[in-house]
C-alpha positions in Angstrom: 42.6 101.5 15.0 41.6 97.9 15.7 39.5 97.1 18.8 39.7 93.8 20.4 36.5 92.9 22.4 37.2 91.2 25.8 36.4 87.5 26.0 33.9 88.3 28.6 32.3 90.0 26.7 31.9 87.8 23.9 31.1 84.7 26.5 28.0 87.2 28.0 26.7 87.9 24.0 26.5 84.0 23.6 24.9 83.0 26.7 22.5 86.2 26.3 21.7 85.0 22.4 17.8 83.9 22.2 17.3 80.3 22.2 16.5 78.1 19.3 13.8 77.0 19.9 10.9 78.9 20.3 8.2 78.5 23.2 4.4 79.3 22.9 3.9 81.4 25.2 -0.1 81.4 25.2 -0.3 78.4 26.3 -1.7 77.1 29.8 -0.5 74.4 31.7 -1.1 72.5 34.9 2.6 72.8 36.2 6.1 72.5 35.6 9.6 71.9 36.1 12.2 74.5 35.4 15.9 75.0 35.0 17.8 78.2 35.5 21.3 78.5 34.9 23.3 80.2 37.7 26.5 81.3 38.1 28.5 82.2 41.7 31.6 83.3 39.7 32.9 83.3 36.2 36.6 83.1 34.7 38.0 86.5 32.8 41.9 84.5 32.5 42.7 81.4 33.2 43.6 81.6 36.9 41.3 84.7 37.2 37.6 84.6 38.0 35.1 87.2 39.3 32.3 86.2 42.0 28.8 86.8 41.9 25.7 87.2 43.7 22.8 85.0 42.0 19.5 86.2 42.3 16.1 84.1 41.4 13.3 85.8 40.3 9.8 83.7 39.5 7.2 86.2 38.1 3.6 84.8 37.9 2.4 86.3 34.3 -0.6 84.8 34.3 -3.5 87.8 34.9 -6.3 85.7 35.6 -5.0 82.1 37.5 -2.9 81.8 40.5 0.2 79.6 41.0 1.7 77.6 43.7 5.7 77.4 44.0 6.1 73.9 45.0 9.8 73.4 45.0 12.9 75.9 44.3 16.4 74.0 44.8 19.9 75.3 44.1 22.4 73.1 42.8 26.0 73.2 42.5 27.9 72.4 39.0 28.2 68.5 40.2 24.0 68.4 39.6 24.3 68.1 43.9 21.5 69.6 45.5 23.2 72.3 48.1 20.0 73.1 49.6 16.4 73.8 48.9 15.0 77.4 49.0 11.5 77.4 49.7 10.1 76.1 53.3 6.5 75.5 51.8 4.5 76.0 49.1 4.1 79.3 48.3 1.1 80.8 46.3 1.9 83.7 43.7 -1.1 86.0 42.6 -1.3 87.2 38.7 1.6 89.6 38.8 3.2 88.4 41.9 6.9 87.7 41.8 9.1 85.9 44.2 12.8 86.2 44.5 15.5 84.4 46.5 19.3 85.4 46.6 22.8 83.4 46.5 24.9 85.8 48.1 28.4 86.7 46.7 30.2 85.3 49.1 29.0 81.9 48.3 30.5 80.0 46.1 29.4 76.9 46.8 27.6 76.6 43.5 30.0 77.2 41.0 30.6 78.0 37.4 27.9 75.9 36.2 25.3 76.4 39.4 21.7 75.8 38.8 18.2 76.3 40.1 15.5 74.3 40.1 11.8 75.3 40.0 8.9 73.8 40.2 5.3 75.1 39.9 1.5 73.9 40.2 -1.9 75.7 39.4 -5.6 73.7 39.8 -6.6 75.0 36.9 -4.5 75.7 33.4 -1.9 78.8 33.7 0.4 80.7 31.5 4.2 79.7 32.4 5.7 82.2 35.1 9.1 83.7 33.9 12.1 82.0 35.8 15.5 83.6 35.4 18.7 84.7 37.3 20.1 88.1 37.8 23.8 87.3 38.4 25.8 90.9 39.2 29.5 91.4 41.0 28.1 93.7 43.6 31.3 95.2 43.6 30.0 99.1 43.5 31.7 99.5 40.6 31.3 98.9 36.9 31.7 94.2 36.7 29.7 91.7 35.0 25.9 91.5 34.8 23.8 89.5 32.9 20.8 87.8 33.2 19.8 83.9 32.4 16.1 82.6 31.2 15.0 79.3 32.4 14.4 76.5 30.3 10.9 74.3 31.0 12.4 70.7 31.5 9.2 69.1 32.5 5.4 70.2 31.9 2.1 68.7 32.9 -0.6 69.4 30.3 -4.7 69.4 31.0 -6.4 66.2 30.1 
């Protein structure tokens, strides 16, 4: 018997495939810019798409050096800024994680939503982990997946 696998599922295996290029993790840096893709729906058919709810978690890996969330902006699939997540600066402790939430019921974002992260530290720090947890919420079994963000910007110790 010959199994055909769903396009979803072979649209989730590409976009979950490890990236190319390689980051070094070890090393410390003053601060950053980084982009995580987001998703408020995704298409199954043509004229058929599922919703999502986007969640953003930072995670401050760093055991020894605190961070300071500086900016976290969401952006809709134009590049737009729909609104910016974080009132002030906000400090996150080795270990500390922050997370913010689209809801499912907005779609204002779109297919090819974003977010937008940046980070400072006054003294050299590991990058913090920045990805999306995008899941239907439906109760029942629907897509879920998770996107890694990519550093677009870094500031290095003189």
């Amino acid at each position: 018997m010959h199994l055909r696998l769903p396009a979803l599922y072979l649209a989730l295996c590409f976009l979950l495939a490890p990236a190319s290029q390689a980051q070094d993790m070890s090393e410390k840096v003053l601060g950053e810019r980084i982009y995580v893709p987001a998703y408020s729906r995704i298409f199954s058919y043509p004229q058929r798409s599922d919703l999502l709810a986007a969640t953003l978690a930072v995670h401050n890996v760093d055991p020894d050096t605190t961070i300071t969330l500086t900016r976290v902006d969401y952006h809709g699939e134009d590049g737009q800024v729909l609104r910016s997540l974080l009132e002030s600066p906000l400090e996150l402790a080795p270990f500390q994680s922050k997370t913010v939430l689209i809801p499912i019921n907005d779609t204002s974002g779109g297919v090819g939503a974003n977010f937008i992260v940046e980070w400072t530290s006054g003294s050299p720090a590991l990058s913090p982990i920045a990805e999306a947890i995008m899941t239907s919420g439906s109760g029942g079994p629907g897509p879920s997946f998770t996107t890694r963000g990519r550093v677009i910007e870094r500031r290095h110790a003189d």
